[in-house]
Structure formats: C-alpha cells, structure tokens
N, C-alpha and C positions, 0 to 999 in steps of 0.2 A: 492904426488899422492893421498893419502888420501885427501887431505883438495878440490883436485879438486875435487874428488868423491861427495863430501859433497854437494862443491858449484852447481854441476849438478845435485844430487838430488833435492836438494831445488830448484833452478829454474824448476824443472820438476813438482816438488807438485805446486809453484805457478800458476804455468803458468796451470795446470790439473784443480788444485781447483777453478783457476779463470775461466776456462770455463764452468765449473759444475756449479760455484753459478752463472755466467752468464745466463745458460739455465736453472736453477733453479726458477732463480727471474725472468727472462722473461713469463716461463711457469707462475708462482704465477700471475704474471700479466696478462697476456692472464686468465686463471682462471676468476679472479676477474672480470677485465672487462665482460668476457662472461654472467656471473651472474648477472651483475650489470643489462648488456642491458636486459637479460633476466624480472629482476624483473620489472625492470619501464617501459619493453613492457606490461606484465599482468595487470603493475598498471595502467597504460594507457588503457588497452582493458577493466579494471573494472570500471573505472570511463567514460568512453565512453558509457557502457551498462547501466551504472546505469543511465547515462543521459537521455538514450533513456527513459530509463521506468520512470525516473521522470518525462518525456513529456509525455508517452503514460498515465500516471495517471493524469495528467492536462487535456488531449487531452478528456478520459473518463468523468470527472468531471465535466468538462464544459459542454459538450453534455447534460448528466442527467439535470443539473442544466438549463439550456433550456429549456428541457421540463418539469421540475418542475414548471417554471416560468407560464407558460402556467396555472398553476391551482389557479394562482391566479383572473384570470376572474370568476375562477366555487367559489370564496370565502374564498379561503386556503390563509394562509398568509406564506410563505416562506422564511425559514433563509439560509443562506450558509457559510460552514466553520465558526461554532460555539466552540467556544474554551473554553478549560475546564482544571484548573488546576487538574493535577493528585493528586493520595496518597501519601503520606511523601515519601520519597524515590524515586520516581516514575517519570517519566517523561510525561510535558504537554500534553494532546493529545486535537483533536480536532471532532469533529462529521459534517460528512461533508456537510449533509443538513437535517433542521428541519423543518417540513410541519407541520400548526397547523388549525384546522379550524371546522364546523360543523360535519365531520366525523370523528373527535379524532386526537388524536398526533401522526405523524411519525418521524421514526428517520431514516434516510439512510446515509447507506454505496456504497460505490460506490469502484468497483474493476474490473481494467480493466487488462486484464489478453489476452500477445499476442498470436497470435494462431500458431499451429504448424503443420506442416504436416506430416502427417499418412505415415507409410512406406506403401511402393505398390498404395501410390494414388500421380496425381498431383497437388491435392489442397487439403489445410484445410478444414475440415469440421470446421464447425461454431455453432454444436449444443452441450448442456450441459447439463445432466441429473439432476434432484433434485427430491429424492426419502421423501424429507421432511427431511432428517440428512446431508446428505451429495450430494458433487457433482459429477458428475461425466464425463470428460475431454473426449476428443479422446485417450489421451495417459495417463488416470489414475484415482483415486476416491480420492478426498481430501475433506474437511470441510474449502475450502478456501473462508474468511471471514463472513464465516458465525456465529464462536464465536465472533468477534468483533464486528458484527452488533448485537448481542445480549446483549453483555455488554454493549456499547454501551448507547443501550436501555434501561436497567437498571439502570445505572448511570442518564442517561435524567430524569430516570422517579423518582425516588428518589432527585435528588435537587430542581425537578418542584413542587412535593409533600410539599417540606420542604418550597420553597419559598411563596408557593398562600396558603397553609393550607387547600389542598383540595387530595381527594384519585384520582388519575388519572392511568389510562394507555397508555401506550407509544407502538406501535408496530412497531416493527424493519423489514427494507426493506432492502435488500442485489439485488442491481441494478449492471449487468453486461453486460457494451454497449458494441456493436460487438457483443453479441452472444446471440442465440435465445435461450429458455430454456423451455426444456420439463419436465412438472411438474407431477410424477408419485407417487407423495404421498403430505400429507401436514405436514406443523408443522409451530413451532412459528415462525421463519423466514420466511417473503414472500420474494423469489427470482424471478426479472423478467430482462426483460430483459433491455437495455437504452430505445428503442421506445415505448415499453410497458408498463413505469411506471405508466403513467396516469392509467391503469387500476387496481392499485392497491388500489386507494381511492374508497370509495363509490360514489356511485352518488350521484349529486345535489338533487334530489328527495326523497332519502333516510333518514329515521328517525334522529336526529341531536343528536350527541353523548356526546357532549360539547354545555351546553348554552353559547351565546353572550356574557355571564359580564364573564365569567371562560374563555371565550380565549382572551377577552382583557386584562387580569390579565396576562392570562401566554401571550400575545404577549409582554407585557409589563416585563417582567420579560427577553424572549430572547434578545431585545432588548437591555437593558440595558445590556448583558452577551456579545452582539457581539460589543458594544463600547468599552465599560471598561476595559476587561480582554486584559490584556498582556501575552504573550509568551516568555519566555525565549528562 
C-alpha cells in the first residue's frame, strides 16, 4: 500500500511539475519574443527617421549650395563640404560651404530643421525668431546651430591664418532653408534664411575686403583642403 502511495505521488509531482515548467518556459518564451519584436520594431522606426532627416539634411544642403553657386557670377569663389581633421581625440568634421571673394570669407552652416505643427492650428507655421543669441521655433527657444556655425568659423579662420601668414576674418552664416527668419537683434552669427542667402554678402559695388592676390592665396589653400584631405 505504501509503495503504491509513493508511486502515485511521484507521478502526480511529475506530471504537475511537467505542466508548470511547460507553461513556465512557454510564458519565458512568449516574454522574450514579445521584447525581441518589440526592440527591432524601435530599432527599425529609429533608423527609418534617422533616414529621413539624413535626406531632409541633403535635401537642405543642396538647395543652399544652389544658391551659393549663384554668387559665383557676382565674383565669390565657392567650396562645398570642406573637410577638416579634428582635435586628438576628436572626430573628423567638415564645414559645409566656404564662400571666399572681394567681400571677405564666409563660413556656413546649413541646418534644416522639419516643421511641426502648433496645437489649435492646421498648419505649421514656417517662421523662426533670432533675437541675435538664440532661436526661437513655434514649439520653443534653442541656440540650434548656431554654436557650430561659430566654431566652425573659428577653426576656418585659424588654419586660413596659419596657412597664407595673413590676419584674416571668417564670418559665420547659419542658413536655414524652409524657413523664413525674423531678425530681432544682431550678433556674430548671420542667420538667414535658404532663399535669402545671397543677401547676406555684400554687394558687388561695395568696398573690397580682401585684395585679388590674398584670395588666390586662400582659394589656393581651399582647394588643395577639398582634394587632399581624407575622412575617416
């Protein structure tokens, strides 16, 4: 009697335990899967948006760089995507168009930046404040790219320096196509907007800020920067 006992407990714990670790490791797996789908859907919707906006910064850069190309009739010589090893540690960056010509060196940045729409309206607004520090969005007040377009510029204007063995200044342009921009102060970044770059050089008629041999020097000096240099 005993030993039946025994034998029916034990088949009772088997046959119990075997459906517990059964709906145990089922559930572990339902789990896991659900997580799994879960992660590589985000990582799919992050490398999806990131796509986007590596087009819509193509999409910006190209436009600007259009009507840059434009200023080369009024005399300007125009580089694009000018590549510059960074600081020890640091990773390559590049500047992504350098205008050089009778009314001094510019350096621009270009940042396209998509629009959003405003709760209570049915469309974006397209306009963007710059109070001379910072910008300011439909949906907020940022300093976006406006420190980059300044260092930037710094860096330009320091190896140009070092290269021709002349004192030069470099002013830095922060170009943001798609949107119009209302300028309510100044400061050392000129913000404007993609169609309105041309307006940011002097005119053809205007005093000449760089003599002829000082900008074949430094054309000569981009030049050779936009062959040469490789990117890692």
């Amino acid at each position: 009697m005993g030993m039946c006992a025994w034998l029916g407990v034990s088949v009772y714990n088997v046959h119990f335990q075997g459906r517990v670790g059964f709906i145990i490791g089922t559930g572990a797996l339902f789990l896991i899967g659900y997580g799994a789908c879960i992660y590589f859907a985000a990582r799919i919707f992050r490398l999806g948006r990131l796509r986007r906006d590596y087009n819509l910064g193509f999409l910006g850069e190209r436009a600007v760089g259009e009507e840059l190309n434009r200023m080369m009739a009024k005399g300007y010589e125009v580089y694009h995507d000018v590549q510059f090893e960074g600081r020890p540690g640091s990773k390559n960056f590049n500047i992504d168009h350098v205008i050089v010509g009778p009314g001094g060196i510019f350096s621009v940045e270009t940042k396209t930046r998509r629009k959003q729409v405003k709760k209570g309206s049915d469309s974006p607004r397209n306009i963007v404040e710059f109070d001379g520090n910072r910008l300011t969005f439909p949906w907020g007040s940022d300093d976006f790219g406006i420190k980059q377009a300044r260092e930037n510029a710094a860096h330009l204007r320091g190896w140009l320096q070092q290269a021709v063995g002349n004192k030069i200044e470099v002013i830095p342009i922060l170009a943001l196509p798609g949107w119009s921009v209302d300028r309510k102060g100044k400061g050392d970044v000129r913000v404007v907007s993609g169609r309105e770059i041309s307006s940011a050089f002097p005119a053809t008629n205007s005093k000449a800020v760089l003599a002829p041999d000082l900008i074949k020097r430094i054309s000569f000096q981009l030049e050779q920067r936009c062959r040469n240099v490789e990117v890692e």
